[in-house]
N, C-alpha and C positions, 0 to 999 in steps of 0.2 A: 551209604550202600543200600540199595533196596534189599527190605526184609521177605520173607517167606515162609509161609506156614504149609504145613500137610495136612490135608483136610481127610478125614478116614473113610472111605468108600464101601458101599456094601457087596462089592462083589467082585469079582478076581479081575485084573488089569491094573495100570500104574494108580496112583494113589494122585489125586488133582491136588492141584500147588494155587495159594492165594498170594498173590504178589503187592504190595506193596512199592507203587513204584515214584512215592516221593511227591505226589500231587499237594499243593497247598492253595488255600481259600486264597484271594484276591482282595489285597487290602489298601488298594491305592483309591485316587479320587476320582469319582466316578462323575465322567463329566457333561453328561447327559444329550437329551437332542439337538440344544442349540451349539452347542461341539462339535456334534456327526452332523449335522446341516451346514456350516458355515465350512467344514474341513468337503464335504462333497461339493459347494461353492466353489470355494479355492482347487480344488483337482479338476472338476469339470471346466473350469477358465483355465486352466492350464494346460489341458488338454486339449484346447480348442486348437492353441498354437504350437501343438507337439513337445512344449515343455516336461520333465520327467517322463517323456518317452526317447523312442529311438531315432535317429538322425535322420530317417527317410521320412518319419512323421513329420517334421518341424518345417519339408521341403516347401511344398502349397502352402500351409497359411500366411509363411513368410514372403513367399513369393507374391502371393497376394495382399499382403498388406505395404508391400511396395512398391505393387502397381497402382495400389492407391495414393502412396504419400508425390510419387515422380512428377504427376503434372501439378500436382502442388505446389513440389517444389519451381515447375519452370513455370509456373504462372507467376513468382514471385521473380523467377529471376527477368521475367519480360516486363513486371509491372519496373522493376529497380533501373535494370538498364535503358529505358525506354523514358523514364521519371513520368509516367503515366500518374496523374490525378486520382485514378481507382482499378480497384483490381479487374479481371476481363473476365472472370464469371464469382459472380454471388455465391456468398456459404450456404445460404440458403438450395444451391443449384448444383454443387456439388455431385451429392450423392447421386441426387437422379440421372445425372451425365454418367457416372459410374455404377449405375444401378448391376448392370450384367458381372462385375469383378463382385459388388457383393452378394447377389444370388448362387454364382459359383463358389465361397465363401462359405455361407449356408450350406448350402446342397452338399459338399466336402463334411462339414463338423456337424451339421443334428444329427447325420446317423451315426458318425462315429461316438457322439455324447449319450447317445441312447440304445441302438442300437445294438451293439457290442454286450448289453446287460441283457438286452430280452435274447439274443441268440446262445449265448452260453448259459442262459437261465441264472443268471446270480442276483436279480430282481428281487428273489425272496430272502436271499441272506441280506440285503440292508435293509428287509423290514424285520428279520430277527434283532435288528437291535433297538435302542430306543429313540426310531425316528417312523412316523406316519407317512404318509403316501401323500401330504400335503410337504412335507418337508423336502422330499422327494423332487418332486414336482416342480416346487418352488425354488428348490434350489442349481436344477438343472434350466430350468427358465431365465432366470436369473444370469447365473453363468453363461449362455449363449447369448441373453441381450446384453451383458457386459463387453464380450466378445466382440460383438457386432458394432459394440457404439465406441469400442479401443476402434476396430480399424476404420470406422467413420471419424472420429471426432480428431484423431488425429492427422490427419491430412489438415481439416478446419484450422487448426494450432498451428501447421507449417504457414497455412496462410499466414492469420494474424498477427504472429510474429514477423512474417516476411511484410507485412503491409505498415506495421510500424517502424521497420524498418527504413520502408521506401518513405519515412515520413507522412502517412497518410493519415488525414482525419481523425482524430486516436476516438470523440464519442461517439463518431459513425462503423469504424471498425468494428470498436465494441460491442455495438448495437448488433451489427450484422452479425457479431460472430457467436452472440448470445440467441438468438434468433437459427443461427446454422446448428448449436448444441441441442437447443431443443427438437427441432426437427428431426435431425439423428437418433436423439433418443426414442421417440415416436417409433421413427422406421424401426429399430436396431428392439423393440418391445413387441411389434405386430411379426415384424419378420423371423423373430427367435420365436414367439408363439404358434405361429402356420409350420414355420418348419420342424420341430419338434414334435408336432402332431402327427405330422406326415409320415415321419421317421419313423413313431413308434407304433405305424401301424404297422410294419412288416420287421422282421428280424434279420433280413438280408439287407447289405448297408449295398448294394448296386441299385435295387427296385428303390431304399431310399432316395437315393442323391438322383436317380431319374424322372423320382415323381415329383420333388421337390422342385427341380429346375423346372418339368413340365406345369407346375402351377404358377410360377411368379413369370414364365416366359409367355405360355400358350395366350394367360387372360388380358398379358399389355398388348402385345401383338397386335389381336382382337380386335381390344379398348381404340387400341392406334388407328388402325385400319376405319372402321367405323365413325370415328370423329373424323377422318380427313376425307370420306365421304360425304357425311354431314354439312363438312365445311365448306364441301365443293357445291356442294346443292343449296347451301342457305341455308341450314338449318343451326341457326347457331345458338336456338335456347337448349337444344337434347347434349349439344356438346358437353355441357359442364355434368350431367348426370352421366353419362357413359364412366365417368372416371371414377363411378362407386362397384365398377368391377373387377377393379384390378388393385391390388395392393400399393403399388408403385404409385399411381397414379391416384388412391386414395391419399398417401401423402403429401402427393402433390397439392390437389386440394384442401387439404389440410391449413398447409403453409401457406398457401396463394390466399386463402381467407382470412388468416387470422394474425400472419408472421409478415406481410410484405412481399410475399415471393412473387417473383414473375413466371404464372403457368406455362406447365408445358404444351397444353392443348392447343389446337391449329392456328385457333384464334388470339392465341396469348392471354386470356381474361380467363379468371380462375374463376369459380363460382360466389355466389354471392355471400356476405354474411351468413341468411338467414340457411344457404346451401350449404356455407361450410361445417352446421352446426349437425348435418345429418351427415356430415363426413365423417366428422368428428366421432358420433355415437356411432357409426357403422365400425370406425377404429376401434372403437372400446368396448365394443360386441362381439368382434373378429377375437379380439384378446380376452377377456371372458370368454366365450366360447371353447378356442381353444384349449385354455386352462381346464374348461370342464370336461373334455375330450381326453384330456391327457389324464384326469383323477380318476374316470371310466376305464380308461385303456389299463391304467396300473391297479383296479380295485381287480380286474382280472388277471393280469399278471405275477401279482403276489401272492397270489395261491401255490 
């Protein structure tokens, strides 16, 4: 029962009461940042796909990750029933065929992963505890290219299963399909980085998801248009550099230099070695960058 004292007052009115209401010290094991970082990990992947939320949230991502796995699946059941020699598009070529399912993907989850913290302002209560703005950071990054490389890589998986199935090649498969996980991861690292930057510039998740789509659609577009210009006119050395303006089409490049991939540029010829190595850093400067964009956006935020 909580106690109570009467404290003696120096002048006429009720007499103030000191209550005792039963507080005690905190004596359990206190389990520091790598706890509150790897638990913000595990919620914001889980939240990417509405899980531990409510049944309208869970609607889109799943809807989405099913538009990715289906031609997957009928690519496998055309290669089986058909007894075709090999599958009829490359893991490597995937994603880019389905590049628009996973930008709407994106554009949906970075501002609900972020978003939702800077508009109700509770930004500053997970840095009351014992986690940095790098943990922060890291750990919501982290989570959204997890996110993105679940619903890329597993469509890749429905292949490869389905291609040993159809008895096909089993160290070509492999090959291919180690080849297709990297690439994914690539995309599913640069694209959780852009989009999350994006997100955390505004606290409104609508301005999010429309600037988000308006950057990974406006620059292919673009990029598209202009190389099949090029391509029409003969210009076919600017073609392979146009592809270091658009995200998509960076990884294209990417893969087409270093993984085997067959480009998707007019001409079908991916840039060269020595082009793929500025693709490559131009990748890994987009994702640095962003990171560092997102440590700025939250060193003001958590104020």
């Amino acid at each position: 029962m909580p106690e109570s004292t009467t404290a003696p007052t120096g002048g006429p009115g009720p007499a103030a009461s000191i209550h005792n209401i039963g507080y005690r010290h905190y004596d359990g094991a206190r389990l520091g940042r790598a706890y509150a970082r790897r638990s913000l990990f595990s919620q914001s992947l889980r939240g990417a796909y509405g899980l531990g939320r409510s049944a309208r949230t869970k609607v889109l991502p799943m809807i989405l990750l099913g538009v990715m796995c289906v031609p997957a699946a009928i690519l496998v059941a055309v290669t089986v029933f058909t007894k075709a020699h090999a599958l009829p598009l490359d893991y490597t070529r995937y994603a880019v065929y389905l590049q628009a399912v996973i930008g709407l993907f994106l554009a949906a989850q970075a501002p609900q992963s972020v978003s939702r913290d800077l508009r109700f302002k509770t930004v500053p209560l997970y840095f009351s505890r014992p986690i940095e703005r790098v943990d922060y950071v890291a750990a919501k990054c982290a989570a959204m290219s997890g996110a993105l490389f679940l619903l890329t890589a597993l469509p890749l998986l429905i292949l490869y299963v389905g291609a040993l199935l159809a008895k096909l090649d089993f160290a070509e498969q492999t090959k291919g399909f180690g080849q297709g996980l990297v690439s994914v991861a690539l995309l599913s690292l640069l694209f959780a980085a852009i989009g999350l930057v994006i997100a955390a510039l505004t606290p409104r998740r609508g301005f999010g998801v429309a600037a988000v789509i308006a950057v990974l659609t406006i620059p292919y577009a673009a990029v598209s248009a202009i190389q099949g210009i090029a391509f029409a006119q003969g210009n076919i050395d600017v073609i392979g550099w146009l592809g270091l303006f658009s995200p998509i089409t960076l990884i294209d490049g990417v893969q087409s230099a270093f993984l085997g991939a067959t480009s998707a540029a007019p001409n079908a010829i991916g840039p060269s070695t020595g082009a793929g190595f500025v693709y490559l850093l131009v990748v890994l400067g987009l994702i640095a960058g962003s990171l560092a964009l997102l440590m700025r956006r939250y060193r003001k935020a958590g104020l």
